[in-house]
Phi, psi and omega in degrees: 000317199277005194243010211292295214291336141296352165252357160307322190302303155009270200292322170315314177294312182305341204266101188291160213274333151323320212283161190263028205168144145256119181246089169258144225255124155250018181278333144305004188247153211238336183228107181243144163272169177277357145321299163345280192295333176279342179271009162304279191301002188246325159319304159298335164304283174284032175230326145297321173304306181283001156077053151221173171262119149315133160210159209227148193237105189217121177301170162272051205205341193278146162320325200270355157340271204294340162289310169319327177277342206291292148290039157065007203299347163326325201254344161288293163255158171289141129275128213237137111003286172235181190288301194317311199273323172322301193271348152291358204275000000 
């Protein structure tokens, strides 16, 4: 929680104002708080104001399935299966 806004600024600063995605890989993380998930939608927020997209990579094997459905983060961002398919899209 005390690292969310810093780490929104972050991934927002790294993101040249070109690129058509932002693609972050959740497949190694095991926990998101509700700190997380709001810098998911606010990240698709402010990525969108900029005509680019959040997109997010979690296999279906993953713990974090069921938090992804709960919280509808779907309707923000794709969930992409691998890194391969995310970035072709």
């Amino acid at each position: 929680m005390t690292n969310a806004t810093y780490l929104r600024e972050q991934l927002l600063e790294s993101t040249p104002n070109d690129a058509l995605a932002l693609v972050i890989d959740i497949s190694g993380c095991r926990y998101l708080d509700s700190a997380a998930i709001e810098v998911l939608f606010d990240l698709s927020r402010r990525l969108g104001r900029r005509r680019q997209e959040l997109r997010l990579v979690m296999p279906p094997s993953s713990p974090l399935k069921r938090v992804i459905e709960l919280t509808e983060i779907r309707t923000a961002a794709p969930v992409y299966e691998s890194l391969d398919t995310a970035l072709s899209q």
